[in-house]
C-alpha positions as CSV (number, residue, x, y, z in Angstrom):
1,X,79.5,93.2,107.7
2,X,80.5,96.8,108.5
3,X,78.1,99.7,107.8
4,X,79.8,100.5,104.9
5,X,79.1,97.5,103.5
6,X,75.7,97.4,104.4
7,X,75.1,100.9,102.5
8,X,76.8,100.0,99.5
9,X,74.7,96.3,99.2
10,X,71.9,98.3,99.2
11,X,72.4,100.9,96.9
12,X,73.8,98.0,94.8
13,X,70.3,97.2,94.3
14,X,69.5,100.4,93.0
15,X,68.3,101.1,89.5
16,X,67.2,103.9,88.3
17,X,64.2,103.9,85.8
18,X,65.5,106.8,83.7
19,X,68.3,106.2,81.1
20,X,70.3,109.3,81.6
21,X,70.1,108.7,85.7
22,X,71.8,105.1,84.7
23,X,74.6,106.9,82.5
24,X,75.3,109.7,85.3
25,X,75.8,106.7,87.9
26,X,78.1,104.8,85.8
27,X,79.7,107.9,84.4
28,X,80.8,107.7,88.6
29,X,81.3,104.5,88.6
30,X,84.0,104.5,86.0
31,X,85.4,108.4,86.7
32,X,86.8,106.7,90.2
33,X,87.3,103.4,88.8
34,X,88.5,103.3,85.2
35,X,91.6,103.2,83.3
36,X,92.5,103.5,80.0
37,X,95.3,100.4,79.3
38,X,97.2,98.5,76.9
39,X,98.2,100.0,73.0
40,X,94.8,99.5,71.8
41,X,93.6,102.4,74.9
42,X,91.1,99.7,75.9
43,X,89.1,100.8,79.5
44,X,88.9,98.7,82.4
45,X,87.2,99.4,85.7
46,X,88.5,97.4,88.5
47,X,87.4,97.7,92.3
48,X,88.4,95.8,95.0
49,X,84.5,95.7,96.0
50,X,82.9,93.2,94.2
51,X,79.5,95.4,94.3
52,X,80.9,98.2,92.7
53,X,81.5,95.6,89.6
54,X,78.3,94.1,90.2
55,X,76.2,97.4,89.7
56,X,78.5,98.5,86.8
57,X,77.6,95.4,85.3
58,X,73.8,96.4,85.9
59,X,73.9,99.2,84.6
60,X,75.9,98.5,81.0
61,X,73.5,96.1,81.2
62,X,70.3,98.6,81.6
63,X,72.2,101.4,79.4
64,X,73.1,99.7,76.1
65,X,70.1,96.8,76.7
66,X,72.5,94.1,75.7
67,X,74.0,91.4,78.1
68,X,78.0,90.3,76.3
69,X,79.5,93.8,76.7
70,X,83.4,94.0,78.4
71,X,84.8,91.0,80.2
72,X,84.0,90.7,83.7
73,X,86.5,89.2,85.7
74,X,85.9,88.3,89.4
75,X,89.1,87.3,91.7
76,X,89.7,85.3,95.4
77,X,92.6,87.1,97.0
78,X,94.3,85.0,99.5
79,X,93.0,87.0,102.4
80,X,89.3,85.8,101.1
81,X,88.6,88.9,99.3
82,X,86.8,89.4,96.2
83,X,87.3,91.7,93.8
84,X,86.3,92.3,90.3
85,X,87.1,93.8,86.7
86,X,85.6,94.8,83.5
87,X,87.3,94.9,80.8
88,X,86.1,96.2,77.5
89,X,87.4,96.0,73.7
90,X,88.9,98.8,71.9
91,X,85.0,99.7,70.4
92,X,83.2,99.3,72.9
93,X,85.8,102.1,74.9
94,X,85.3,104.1,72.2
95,X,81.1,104.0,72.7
96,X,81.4,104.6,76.4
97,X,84.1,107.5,76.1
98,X,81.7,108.6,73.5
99,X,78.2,108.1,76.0
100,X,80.1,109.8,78.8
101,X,81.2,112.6,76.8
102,X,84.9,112.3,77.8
103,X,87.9,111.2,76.5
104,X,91.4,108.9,77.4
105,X,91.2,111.4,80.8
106,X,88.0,109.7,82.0
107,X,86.8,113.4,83.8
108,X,83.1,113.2,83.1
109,X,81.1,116.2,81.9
110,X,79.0,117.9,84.4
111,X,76.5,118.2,81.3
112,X,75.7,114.4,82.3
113,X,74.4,115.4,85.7
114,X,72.6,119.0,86.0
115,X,68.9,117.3,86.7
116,X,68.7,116.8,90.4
117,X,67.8,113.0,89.7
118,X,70.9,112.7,87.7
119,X,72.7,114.6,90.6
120,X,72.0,111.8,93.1
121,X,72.6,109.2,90.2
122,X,76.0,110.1,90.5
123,X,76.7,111.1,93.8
124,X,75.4,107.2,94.3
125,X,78.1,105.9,91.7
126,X,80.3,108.1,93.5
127,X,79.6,106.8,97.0
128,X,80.0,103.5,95.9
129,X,83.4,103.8,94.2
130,X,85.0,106.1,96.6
131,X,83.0,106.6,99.9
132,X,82.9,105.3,103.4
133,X,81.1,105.7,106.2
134,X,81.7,104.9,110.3
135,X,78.9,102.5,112.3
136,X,77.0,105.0,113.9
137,X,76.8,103.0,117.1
138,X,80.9,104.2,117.3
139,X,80.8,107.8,115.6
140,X,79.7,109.6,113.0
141,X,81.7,110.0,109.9
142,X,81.2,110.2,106.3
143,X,83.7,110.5,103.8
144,X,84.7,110.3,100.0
145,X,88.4,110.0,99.0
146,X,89.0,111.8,95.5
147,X,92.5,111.3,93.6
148,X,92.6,115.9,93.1
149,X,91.3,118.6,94.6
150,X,89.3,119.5,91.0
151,X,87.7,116.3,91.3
152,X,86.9,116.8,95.1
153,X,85.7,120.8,94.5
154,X,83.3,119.5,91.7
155,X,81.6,116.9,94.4
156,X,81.8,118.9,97.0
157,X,79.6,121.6,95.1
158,X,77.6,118.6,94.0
159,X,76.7,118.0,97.3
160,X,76.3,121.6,98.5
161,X,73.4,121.8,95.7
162,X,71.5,119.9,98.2
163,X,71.6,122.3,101.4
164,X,74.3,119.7,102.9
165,X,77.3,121.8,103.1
166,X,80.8,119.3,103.7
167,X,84.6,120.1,104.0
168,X,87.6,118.4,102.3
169,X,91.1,117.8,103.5
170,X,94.2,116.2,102.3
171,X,95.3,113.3,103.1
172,X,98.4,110.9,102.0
173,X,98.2,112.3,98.6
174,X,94.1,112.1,98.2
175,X,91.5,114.5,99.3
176,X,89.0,113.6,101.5
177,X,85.4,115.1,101.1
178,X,83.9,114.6,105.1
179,X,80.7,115.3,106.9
180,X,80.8,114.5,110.8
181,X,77.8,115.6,111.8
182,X,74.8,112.7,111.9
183,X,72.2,115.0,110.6
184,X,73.5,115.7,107.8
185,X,75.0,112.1,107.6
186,X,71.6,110.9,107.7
187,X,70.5,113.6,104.7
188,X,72.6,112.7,102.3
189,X,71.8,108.7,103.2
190,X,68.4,110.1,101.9
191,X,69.9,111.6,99.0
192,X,71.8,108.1,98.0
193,X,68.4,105.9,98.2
194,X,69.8,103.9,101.1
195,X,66.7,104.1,103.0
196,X,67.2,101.2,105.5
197,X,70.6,102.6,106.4
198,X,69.1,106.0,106.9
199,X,66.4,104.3,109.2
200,X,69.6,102.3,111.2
201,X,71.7,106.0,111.9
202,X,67.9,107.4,112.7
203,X,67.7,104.4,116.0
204,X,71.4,105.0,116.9
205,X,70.8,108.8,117.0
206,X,67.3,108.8,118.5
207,X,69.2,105.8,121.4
208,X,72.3,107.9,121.8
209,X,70.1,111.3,122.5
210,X,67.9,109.7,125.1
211,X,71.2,107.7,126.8
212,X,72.7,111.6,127.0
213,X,69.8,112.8,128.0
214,X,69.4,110.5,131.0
215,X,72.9,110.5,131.8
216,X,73.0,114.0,132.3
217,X,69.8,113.8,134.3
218,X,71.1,110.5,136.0
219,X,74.9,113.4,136.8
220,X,72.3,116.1,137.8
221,X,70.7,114.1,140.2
222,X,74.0,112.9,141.9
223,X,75.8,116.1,141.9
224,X,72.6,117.8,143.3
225,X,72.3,114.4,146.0
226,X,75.8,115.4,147.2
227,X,76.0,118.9,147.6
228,X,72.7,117.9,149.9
229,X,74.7,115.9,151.7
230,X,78.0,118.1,152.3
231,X,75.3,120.5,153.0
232,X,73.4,118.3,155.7
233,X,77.3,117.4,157.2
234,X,77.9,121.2,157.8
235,X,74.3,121.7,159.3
236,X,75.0,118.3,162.0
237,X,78.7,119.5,162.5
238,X,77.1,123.3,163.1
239,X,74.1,121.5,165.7
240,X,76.8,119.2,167.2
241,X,79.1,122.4,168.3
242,X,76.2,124.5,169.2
243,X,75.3,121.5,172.0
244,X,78.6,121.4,173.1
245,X,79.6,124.9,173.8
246,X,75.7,126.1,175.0
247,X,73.3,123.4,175.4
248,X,71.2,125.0,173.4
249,X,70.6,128.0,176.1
250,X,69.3,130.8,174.2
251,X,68.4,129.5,171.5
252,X,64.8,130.0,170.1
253,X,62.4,127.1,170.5
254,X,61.8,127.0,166.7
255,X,65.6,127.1,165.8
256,X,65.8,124.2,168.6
257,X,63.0,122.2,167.1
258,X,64.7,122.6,163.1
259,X,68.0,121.6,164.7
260,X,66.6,118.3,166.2
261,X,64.4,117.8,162.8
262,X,67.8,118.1,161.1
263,X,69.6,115.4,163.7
264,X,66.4,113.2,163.1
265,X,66.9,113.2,159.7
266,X,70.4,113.5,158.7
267,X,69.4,113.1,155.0
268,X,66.3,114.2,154.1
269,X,66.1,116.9,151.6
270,X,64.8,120.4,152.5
271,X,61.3,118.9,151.0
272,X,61.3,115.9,153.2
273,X,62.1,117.9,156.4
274,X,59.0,120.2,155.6
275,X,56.7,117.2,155.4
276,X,58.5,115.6,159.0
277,X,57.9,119.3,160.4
278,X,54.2,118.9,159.9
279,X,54.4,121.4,157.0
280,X,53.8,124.4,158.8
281,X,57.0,125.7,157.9
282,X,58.0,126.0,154.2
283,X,61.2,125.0,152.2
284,X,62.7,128.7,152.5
285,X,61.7,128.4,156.3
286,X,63.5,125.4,156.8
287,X,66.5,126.9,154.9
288,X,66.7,130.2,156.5
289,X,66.1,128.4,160.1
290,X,69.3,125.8,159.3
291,X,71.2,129.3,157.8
292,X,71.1,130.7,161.0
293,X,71.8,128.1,163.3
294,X,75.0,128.1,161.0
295,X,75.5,131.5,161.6
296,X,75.6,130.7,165.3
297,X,78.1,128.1,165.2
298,X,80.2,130.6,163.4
299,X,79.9,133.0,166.0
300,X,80.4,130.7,168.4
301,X,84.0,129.9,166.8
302,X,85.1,132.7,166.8
């Protein structure tokens, strides 16, 4: 099961306690998913996710307290794919229109939805009609695909009425209400009442931070490990030349002595060659001592 999936099972189970927070979901619900067919204008909402149908079902259910209104039709496709349909008579179009407060055009009235529960009522209808979302574990990306850019402006300020600002873009005819960024991803989770996905992206994110976190330590530590050892190259390449061309005559003892601590040790850190030195020298000691036995091998080249 993709996350997607996962999301919309769970908000499937969803029901709000309020009436009007039941008529603003499946105001969504049928907005995205309805049509008005045949002669006698009858409506049917078809989705090729059976839960959609299945909490549409609910909620007539819950809404109109009876349990034989519209037809529901559930279909096999040869791939293995459910999906599923309502169908209602020409009355019981006519009470729905009439409970939605909209007509053959099926654009619901905002009036259903200006409480903030109502807001997420339908933003959840919406979700589960429309939306999609990528596993967490592979990116972040939420989206909803709206059939007009009205329909997508009116969501998007939905949306916006909850600090969790989005952007929209076209695409092969629809357009495309997105969020990319996992915060907010896992905000408007919140909003939705999917609570266990919300926990899910919550792990991923809190996993991926500490994985970036001690990779870039883990990167720090090598690139900082090998400019030591270029660094420790020069110095024995330096040492090596110095032997050659003067033995080491004129050379202070203490330059001598850092240059054979440095041979000793052909790796150890500026730290580890203070602790091999006895300590009595410090790490800027060390440093400056190793500087200018570089210095000398310059001079010496040229």
């Amino acid at each position: 099961m993709n996350f997607t999936a996962k999301v919309k099972q769970e908000l499937e189970q969803i029901i709000s306690s309020p009436r009007h927070c039941r008529i603003a979901e499946f105001a969504a619900i049928t907005a995205f998913m309805g049509k008005i067919c045949g002669s006698d204008n009858h409506l049917e909402i078809f989705s090729e996710n059976v839960l959609v149908i299945k909490k549409a079902e609910k909620l007539i259910k819950k809404i109109f307290f009876v349990d034989n209104i519209g037809e529901i039709i559930y279909d096999i496709k040869r791939s293995g794919k459910e999906t599923g349909k309502i169908v209602f008579s020409g009355q019981e179009t006519k009470d729905i229109l009439g409970l939605l407060k909209t007509d053959g055009s099926l654009q619901v009235s905002q009036v259903l939805y200006t409480m903030t529960c109502c807001k997420r009522a339908y933003f959840r209808g919406a979700f589960l009609a429309i939306g999609t979302l990528t596993d967490p574990n592979k990116d972040y990306h939420f989206e909803l695909s709206c059939p007009n850019m009205t329909v997508a402006e009116n969501l998007k300020q939905l949306i916006s009425s909850f600090d969790v600002e989005t952007k929209i873009a076209e695409r092969k005819g629809r357009y495309v209400i997105y969020v990319k960024d996992s915060e907010k991803i896992s905000e408007m989770l919140g909003l939705l009442g999917a609570q266990n996905a919300m926990m899910e992206l919550e792990n991923v994110r809190i996993y991926k931070d500490v994985m970036n976190k001690v990779n870039r330590q883990v990167n720090c530590d090598a690139a900082n490990i090998k400019k030591a050892l270029r660094a420790s190259e020069k110095q024995l390449e330096d040492i090596r030349f110095i032997r050659e061309k003067t033995g080491f005559k004129g050379i202070s003892e203490d330059l001598v002595r850092t240059a054979a601590l440095r041979e000793q040790y052909p790796e150890a850190t500026l730290s580890e060659l203070v602790m091999y030195n006895g300590g009595t020298v410090g790490k800027s000691g060390i440093n400056h001592r190793l500087k200018k036995l570089s210095e000398i091998a310059e001079k010496l080249r040229s």
